[in-house]
N, CA, C and O of each residue as an XYZ file, in Angstrom:
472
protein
N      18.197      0.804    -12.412
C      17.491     -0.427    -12.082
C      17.385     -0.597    -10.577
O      18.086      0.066     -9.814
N      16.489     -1.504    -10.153
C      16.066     -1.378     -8.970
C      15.825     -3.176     -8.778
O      15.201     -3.964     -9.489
N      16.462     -3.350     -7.747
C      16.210     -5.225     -7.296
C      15.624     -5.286     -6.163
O      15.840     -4.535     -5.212
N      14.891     -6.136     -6.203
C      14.055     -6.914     -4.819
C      13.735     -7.864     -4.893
O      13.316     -8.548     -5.826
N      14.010     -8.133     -3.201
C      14.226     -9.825     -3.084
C      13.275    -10.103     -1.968
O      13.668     -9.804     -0.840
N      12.376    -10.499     -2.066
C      11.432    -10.601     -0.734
C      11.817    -12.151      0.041
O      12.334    -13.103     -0.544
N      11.556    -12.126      0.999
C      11.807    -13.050      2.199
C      10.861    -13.084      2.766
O      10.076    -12.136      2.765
N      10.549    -14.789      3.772
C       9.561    -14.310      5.071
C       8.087    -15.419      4.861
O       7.189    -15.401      5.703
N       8.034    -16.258      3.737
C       6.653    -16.576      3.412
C       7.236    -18.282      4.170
O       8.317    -18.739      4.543
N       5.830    -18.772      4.098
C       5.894    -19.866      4.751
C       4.533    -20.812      4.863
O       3.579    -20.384      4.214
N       4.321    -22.036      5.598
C       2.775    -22.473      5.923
C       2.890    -22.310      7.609
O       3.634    -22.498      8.572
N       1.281    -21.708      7.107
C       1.019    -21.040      8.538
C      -0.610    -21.329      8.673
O      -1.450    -20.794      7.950
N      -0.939    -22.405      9.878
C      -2.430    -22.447     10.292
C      -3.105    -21.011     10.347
O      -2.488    -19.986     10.636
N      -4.610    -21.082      9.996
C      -5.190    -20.331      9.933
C      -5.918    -19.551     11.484
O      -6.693    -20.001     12.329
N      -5.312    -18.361     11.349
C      -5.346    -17.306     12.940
C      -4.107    -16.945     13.204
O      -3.768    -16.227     14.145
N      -3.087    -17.639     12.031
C      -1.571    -16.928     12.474
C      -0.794    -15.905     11.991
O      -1.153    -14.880     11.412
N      -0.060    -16.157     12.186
C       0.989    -14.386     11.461
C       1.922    -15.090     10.904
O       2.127    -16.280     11.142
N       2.703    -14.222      9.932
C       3.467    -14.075      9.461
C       4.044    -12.875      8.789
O       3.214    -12.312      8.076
N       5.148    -12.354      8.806
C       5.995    -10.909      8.253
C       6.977    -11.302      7.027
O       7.958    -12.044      7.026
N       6.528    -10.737      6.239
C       6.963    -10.727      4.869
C       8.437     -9.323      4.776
O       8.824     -8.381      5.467
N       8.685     -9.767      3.913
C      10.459     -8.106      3.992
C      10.653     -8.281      2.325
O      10.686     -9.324      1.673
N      10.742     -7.197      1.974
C      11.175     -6.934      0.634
C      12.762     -5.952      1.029
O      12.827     -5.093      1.908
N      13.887     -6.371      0.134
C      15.046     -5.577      0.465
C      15.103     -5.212     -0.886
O      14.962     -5.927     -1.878
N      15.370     -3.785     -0.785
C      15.844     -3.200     -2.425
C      17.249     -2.848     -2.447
O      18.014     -2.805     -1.484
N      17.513     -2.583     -3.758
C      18.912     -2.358     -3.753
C      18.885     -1.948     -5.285
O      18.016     -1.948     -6.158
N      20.584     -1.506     -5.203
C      20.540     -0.463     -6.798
C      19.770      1.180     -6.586
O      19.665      2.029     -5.701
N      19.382      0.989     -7.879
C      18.725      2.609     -7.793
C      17.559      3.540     -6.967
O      16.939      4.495     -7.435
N      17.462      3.024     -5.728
C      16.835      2.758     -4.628
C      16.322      4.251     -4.766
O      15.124      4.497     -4.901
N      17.571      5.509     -4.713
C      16.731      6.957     -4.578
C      15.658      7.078     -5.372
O      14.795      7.860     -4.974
N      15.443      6.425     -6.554
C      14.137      6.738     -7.354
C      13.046      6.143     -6.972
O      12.037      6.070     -7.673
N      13.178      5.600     -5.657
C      11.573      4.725     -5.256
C      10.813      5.721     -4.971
O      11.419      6.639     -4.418
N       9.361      5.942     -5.193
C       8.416      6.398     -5.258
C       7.406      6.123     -4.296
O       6.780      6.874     -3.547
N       7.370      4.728     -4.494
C       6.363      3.610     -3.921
C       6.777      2.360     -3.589
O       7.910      2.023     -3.934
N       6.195      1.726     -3.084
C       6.490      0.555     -2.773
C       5.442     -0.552     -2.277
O       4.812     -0.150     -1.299
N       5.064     -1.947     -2.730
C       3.448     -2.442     -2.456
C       3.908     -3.909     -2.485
O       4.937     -4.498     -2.816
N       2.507     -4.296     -1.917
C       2.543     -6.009     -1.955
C       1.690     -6.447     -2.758
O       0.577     -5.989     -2.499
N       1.709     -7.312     -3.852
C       0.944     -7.966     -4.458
C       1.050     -9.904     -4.395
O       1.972    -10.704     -4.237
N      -0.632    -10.025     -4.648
C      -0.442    -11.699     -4.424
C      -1.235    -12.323     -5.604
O      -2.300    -11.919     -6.068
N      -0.481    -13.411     -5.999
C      -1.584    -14.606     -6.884
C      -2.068    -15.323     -6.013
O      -1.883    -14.965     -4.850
N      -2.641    -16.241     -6.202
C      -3.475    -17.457     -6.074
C      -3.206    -18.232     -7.414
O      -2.925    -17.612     -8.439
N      -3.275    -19.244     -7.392
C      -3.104    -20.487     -8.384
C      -4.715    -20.264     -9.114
O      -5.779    -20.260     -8.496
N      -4.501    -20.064    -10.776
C      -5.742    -19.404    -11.167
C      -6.355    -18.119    -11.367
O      -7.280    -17.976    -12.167
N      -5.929    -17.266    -10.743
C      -6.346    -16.380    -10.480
C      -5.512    -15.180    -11.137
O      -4.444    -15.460    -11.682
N      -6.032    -13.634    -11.102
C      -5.084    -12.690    -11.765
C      -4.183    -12.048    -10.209
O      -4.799    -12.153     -9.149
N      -3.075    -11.556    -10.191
C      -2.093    -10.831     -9.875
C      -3.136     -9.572     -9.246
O      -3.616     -8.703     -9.973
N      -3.411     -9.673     -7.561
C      -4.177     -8.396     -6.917
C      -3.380     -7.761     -6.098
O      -2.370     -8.315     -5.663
N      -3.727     -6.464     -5.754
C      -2.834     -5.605     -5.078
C      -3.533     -6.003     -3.834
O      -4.678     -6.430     -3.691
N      -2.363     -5.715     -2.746
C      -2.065     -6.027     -1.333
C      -2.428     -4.894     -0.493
O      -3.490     -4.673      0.089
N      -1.264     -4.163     -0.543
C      -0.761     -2.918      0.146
C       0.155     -1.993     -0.708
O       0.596     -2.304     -1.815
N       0.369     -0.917     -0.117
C       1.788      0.064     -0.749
C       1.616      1.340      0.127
O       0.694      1.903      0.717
N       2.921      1.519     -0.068
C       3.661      2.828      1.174
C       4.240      3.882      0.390
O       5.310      3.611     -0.155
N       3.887      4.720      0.264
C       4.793      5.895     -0.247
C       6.304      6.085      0.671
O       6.642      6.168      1.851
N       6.843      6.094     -0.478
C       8.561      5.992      0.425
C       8.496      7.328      1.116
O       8.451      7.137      2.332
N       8.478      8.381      0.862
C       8.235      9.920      1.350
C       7.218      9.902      2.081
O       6.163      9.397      1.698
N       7.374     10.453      3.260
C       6.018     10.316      3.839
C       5.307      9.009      4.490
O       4.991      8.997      5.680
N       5.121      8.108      3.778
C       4.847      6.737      4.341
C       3.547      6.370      4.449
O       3.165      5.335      4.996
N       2.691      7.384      3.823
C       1.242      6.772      3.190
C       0.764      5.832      2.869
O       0.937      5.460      1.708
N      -0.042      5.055      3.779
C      -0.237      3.741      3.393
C      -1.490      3.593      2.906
O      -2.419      4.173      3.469
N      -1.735      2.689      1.640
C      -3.064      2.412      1.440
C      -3.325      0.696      1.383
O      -2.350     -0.016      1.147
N      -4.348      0.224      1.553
C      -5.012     -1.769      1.893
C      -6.160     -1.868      0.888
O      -7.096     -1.081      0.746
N      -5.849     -3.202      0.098
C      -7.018     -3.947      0.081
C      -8.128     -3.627      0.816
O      -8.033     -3.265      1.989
N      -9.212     -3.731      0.217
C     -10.513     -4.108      1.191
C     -10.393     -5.723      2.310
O     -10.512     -6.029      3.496
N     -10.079     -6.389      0.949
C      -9.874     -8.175      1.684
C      -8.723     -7.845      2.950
O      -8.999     -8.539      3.928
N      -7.512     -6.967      3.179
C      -6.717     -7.338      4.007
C      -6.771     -6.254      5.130
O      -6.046     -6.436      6.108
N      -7.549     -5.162      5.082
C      -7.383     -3.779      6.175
C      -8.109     -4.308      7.064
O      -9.221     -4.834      7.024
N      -7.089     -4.044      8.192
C      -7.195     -4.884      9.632
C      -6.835     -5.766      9.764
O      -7.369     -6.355     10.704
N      -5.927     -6.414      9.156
C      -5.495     -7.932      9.347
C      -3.431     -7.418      9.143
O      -2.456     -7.658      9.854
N      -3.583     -6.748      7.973
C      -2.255     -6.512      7.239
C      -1.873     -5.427      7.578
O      -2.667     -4.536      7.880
N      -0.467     -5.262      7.601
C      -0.006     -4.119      8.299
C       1.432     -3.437      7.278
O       2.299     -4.115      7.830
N       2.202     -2.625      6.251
C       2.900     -2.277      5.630
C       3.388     -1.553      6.416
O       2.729     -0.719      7.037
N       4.809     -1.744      6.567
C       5.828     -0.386      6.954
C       7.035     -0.604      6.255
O       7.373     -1.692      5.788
N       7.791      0.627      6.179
C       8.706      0.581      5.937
C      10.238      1.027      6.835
O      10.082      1.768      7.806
N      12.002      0.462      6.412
C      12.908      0.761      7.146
C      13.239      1.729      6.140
O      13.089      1.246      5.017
N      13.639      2.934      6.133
C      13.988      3.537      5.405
C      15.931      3.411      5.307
O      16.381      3.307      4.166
N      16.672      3.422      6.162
C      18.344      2.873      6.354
C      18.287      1.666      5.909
O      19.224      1.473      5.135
N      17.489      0.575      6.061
C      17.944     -0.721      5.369
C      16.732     -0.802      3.711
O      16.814     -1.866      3.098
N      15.899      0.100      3.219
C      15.563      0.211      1.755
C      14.555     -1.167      2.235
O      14.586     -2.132      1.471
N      13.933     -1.234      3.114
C      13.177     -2.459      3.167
C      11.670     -2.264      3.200
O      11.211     -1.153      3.469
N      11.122     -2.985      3.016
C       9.350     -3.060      3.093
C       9.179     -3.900      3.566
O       9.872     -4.847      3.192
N       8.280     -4.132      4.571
C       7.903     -5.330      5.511
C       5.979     -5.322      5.437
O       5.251     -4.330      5.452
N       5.531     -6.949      5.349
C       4.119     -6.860      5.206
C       4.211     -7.553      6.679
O       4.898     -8.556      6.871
N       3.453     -6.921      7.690
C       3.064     -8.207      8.754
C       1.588     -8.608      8.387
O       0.611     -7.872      8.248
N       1.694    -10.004      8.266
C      -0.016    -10.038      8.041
C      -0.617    -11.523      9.328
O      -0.132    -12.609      9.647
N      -1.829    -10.785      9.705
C      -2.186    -11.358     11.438
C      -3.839    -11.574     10.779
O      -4.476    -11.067      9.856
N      -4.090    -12.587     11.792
C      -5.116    -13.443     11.564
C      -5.248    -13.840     10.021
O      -6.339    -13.667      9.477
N      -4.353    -14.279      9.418
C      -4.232    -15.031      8.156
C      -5.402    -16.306      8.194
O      -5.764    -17.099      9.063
N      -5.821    -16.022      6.617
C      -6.920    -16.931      6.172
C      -6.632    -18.215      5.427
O      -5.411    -18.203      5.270
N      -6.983    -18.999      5.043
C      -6.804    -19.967      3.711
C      -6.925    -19.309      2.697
O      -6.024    -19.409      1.863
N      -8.306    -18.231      2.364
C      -7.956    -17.397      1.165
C      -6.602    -16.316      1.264
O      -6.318    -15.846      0.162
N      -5.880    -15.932      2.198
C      -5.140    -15.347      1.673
C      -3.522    -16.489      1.209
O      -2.394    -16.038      1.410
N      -3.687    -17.578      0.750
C      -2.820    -18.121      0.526
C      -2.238    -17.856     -1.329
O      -3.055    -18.256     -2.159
N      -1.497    -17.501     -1.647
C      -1.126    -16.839     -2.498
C       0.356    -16.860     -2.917
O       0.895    -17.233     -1.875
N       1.458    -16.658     -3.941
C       2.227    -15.993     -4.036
C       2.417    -14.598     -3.989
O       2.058    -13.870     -4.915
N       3.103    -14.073     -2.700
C       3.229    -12.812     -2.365
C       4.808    -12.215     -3.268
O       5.976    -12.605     -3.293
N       3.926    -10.931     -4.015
C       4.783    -10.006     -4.793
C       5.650     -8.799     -4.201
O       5.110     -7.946     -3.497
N       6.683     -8.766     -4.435
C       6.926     -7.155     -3.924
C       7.040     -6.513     -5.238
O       7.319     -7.169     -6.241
N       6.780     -4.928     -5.268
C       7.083     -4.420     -6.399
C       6.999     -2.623     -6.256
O       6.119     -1.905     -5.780
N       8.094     -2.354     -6.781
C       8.587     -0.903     -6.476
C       8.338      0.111     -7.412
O       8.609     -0.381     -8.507
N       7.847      1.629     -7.598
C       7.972      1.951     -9.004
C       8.138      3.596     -8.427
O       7.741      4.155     -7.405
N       9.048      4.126     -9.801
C       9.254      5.893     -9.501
C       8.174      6.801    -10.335
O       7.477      6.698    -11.345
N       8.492      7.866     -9.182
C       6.972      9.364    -10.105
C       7.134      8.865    -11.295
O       8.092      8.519    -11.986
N       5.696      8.909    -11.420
C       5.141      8.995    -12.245
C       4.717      7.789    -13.438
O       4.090      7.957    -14.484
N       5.163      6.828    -13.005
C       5.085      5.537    -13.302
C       4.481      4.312    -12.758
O       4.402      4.395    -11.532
N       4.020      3.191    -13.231
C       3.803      2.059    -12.206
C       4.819      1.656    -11.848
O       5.976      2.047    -12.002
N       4.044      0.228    -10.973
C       5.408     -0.540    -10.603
C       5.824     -1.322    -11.624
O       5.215     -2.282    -12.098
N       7.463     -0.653    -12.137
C       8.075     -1.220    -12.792
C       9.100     -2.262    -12.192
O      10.041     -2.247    -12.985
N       9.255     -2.756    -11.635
C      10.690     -3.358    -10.506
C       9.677     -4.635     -9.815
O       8.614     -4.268     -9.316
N       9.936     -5.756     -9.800
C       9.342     -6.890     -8.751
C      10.125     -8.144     -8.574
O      10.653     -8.895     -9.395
N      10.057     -8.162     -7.351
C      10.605     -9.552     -7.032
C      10.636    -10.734     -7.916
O      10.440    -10.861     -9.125
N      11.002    -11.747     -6.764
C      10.437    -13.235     -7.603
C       9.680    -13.495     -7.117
O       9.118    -14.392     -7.745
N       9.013    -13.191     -5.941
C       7.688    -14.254     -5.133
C       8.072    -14.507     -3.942
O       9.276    -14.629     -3.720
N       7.121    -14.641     -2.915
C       7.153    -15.668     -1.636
C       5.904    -16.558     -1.586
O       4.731    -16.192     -1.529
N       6.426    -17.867     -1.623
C       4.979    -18.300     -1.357
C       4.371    -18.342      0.013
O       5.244    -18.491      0.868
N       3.127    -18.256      0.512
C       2.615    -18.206      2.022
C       1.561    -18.929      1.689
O       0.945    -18.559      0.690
N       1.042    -20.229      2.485
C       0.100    -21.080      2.570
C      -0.460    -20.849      3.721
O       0.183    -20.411      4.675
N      -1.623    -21.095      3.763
C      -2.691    -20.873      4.970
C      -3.341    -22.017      5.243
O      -4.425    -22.018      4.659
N      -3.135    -23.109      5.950
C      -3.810    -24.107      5.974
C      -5.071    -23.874      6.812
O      -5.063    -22.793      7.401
N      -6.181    -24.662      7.007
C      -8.014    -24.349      7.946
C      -7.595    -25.325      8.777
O      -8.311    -25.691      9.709
């Protein structure tokens, strides 16, 4: 099993930043991947970002490339989203969620919420 606890969300006027952190723990050698996902109130569960733990391959949203930024600490098992020039649409509950070869992401947080006020 694999736990994550994301940190970092907040209300933030629109043009600002904020850095999101997912910490894993437990069965951590089997991470594969690692990504951000967000709701909106209404809406379905969309993918963010994700980093290949090996290597560190990152792939974005259309809505967030150039704004959002994924890296990872590999000694502290962490994932960090910085996300810059934040919108009102990207106001959301932000997901973390981890998964090993050959599988989805099976493993997710509880949420951060991040508000974007105009």
């Amino acid at each position: 099993q694999v736990q994550l606890v994301e940190s970092g969300g907040g209300l933030v006027q629109a043009g600002g930043s904020l850095r999101l952190s997912c910490a894993a723990s437990g069965r951590t050698f089997s991470i594969y991947v690692m990504g951000w996902f967000r709701q909106a109130p209404g809406k379905e569960r969309e993918f963010v970002a994700r980093i290949r733990w090996s290597g560190g391959s990152t792939y974005y949203a259309d809505s967030v490339k150039g704004r959002f930024t994924i890296s990872r600490d590999n000694a502290k098992t962490t994932v960090y989203l910085q996300m810059n020039s934040l919108k009102p649409e990207d106001t959301a509950v932000y997901y973390c969620g981890a998964g090993e070869v050959g599988k989805g992401y099976d493993y997710w947080g509880q949420g951060t919420q991040v508000t974007v006020s105009s």
